[in-house]
C-alpha positions as CSV (number, residue, x, y, z in Angstrom):
1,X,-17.7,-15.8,2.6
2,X,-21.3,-15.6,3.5
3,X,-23.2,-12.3,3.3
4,X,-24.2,-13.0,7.3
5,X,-21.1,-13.9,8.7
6,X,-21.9,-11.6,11.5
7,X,-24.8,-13.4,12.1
8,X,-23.1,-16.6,12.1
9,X,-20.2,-15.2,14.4
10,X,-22.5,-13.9,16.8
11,X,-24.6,-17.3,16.7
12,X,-21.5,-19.4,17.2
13,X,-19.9,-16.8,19.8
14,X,-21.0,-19.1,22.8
15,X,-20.4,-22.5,21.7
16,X,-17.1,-21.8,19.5
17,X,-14.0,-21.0,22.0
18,X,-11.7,-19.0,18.9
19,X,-15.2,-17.4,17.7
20,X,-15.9,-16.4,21.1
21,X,-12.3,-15.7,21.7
22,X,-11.9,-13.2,18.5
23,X,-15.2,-10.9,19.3
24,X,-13.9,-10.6,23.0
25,X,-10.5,-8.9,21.8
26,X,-12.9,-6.8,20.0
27,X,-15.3,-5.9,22.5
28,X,-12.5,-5.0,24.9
29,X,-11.9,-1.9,22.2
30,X,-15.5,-1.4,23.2
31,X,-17.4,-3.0,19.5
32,X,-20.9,-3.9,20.1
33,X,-22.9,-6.7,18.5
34,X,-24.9,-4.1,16.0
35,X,-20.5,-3.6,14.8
36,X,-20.0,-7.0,14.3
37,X,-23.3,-7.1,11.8
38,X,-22.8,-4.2,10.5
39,X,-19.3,-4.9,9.2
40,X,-19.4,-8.8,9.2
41,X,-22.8,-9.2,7.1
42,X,-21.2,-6.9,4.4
43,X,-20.1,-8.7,1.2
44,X,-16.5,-9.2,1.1
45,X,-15.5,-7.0,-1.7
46,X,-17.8,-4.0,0.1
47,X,-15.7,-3.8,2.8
48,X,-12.4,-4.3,0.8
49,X,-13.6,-1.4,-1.1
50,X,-13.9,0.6,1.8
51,X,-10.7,-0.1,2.9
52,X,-9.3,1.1,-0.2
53,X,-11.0,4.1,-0.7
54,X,-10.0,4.8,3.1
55,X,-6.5,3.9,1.7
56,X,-6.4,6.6,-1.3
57,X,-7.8,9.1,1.2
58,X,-4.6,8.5,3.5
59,X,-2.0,8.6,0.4
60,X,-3.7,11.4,-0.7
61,X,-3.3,13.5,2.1
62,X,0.5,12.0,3.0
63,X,1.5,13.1,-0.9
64,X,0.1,16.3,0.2
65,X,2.0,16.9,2.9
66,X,5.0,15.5,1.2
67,X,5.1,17.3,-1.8
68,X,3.1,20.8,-0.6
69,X,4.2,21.0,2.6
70,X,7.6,19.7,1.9
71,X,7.1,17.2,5.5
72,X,9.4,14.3,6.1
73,X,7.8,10.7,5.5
74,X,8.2,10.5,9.5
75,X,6.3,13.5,9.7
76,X,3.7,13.4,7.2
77,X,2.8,9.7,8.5
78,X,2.5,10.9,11.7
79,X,-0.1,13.6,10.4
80,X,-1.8,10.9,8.4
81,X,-2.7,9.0,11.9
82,X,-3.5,12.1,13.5
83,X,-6.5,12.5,10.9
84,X,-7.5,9.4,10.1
85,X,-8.2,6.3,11.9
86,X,-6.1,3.3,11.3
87,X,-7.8,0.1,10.8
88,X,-7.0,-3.4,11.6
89,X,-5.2,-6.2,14.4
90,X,-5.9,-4.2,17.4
91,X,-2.5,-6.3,18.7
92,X,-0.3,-4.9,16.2
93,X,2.1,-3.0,17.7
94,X,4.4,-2.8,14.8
95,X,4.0,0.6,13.6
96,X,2.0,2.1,16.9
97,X,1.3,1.5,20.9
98,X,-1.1,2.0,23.2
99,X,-4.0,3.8,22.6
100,X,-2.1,5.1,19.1
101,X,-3.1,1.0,18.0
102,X,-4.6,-0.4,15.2
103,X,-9.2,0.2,15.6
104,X,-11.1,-2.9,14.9
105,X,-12.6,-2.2,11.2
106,X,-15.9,-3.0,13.3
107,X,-15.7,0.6,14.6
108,X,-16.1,2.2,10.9
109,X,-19.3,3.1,10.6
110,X,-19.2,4.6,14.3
111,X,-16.4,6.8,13.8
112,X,-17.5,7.6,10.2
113,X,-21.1,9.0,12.2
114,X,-19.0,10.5,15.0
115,X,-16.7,12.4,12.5
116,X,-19.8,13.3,10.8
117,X,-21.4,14.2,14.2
118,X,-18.2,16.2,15.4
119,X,-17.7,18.5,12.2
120,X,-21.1,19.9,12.0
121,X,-21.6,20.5,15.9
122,X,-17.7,22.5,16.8
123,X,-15.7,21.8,14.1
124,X,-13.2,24.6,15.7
125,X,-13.2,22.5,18.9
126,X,-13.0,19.0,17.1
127,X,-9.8,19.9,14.9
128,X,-8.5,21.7,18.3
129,X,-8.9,18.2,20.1
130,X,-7.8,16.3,16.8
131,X,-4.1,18.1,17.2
132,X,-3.9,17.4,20.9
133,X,-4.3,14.1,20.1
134,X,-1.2,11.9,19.4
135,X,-3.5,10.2,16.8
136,X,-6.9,10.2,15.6
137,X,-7.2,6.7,17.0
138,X,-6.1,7.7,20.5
139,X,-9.3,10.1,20.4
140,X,-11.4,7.7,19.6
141,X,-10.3,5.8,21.9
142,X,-11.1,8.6,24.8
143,X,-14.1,9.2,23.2
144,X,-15.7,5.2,23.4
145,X,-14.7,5.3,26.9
146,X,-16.5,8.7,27.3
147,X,-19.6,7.4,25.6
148,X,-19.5,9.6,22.5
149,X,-18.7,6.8,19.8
């Protein structure tokens, strides 16, 4: 894949009906243009990285709970999406519904400076909102409507 796919996406948005059709389901979620590039003009195996480190961050934290804790898989996957965001078909409603759905990887670099954002400011009031959330995708999805992602 090209290094400016994003680019090329973006270009092709308004002559190219499944292009055009394929950003739309993603700017519904609310991803902007500067998204798109961000993640798009990446090199392939950057962004597969990414998703794997996110990945070992998840399992980490679900063996935790799992072994430490002594949670149920039920449990400690529930947990897992309460502190994480969950990346990928924003129709895939498989494992999840509703605002509890699958982000648009587009959104990574947003929520990874709205986390950063969030835990320096009120860190007691962020993890306070985090467990009132029924997952960590459902509060970002409150807060893009809000304007704060």
């Amino acid at each position: 894949m090209p290094t400016n796919l994003g680019d090329i996406l973006l270009e092709k948005e308004s002559t190219h009906h499944e292009t055009k059709s394929m950003l739309a389901k993603r700017r519904k979620d609310g991803v902007r243009d500067e998204n798109i590039r961000w993640w798009m003009n990446r090199h392939e195996l950057d962004r597969k990285m990414m998703i794997k480190v996110d990945d070992i961050s998840k399992l980490a934290l679900f063996t935790k709970l799992r072994e430490q804790d002594r949670l149920s898989e039920e449990e400690a996957a529930r947990e897992v999406k309460r502190y994480f965001p969950i990346f990928g078909d924003t129709n895939d409603t498989s494992t999840s519904h509703g605002d509890d759905r699958p982000l648009p990887f587009e959104f990574k670099d947003r929520i990874n400076v709205y986390i950063q954002k969030r835990s320096q400011t009120d860190p007691a009031k962020y993890k306070k909102e985090i467990s009132e959330s029924s997952s960590f995708n459902a509060l970002i999805r409150k807060e893009v409507k809000a304007g704060n992602v």
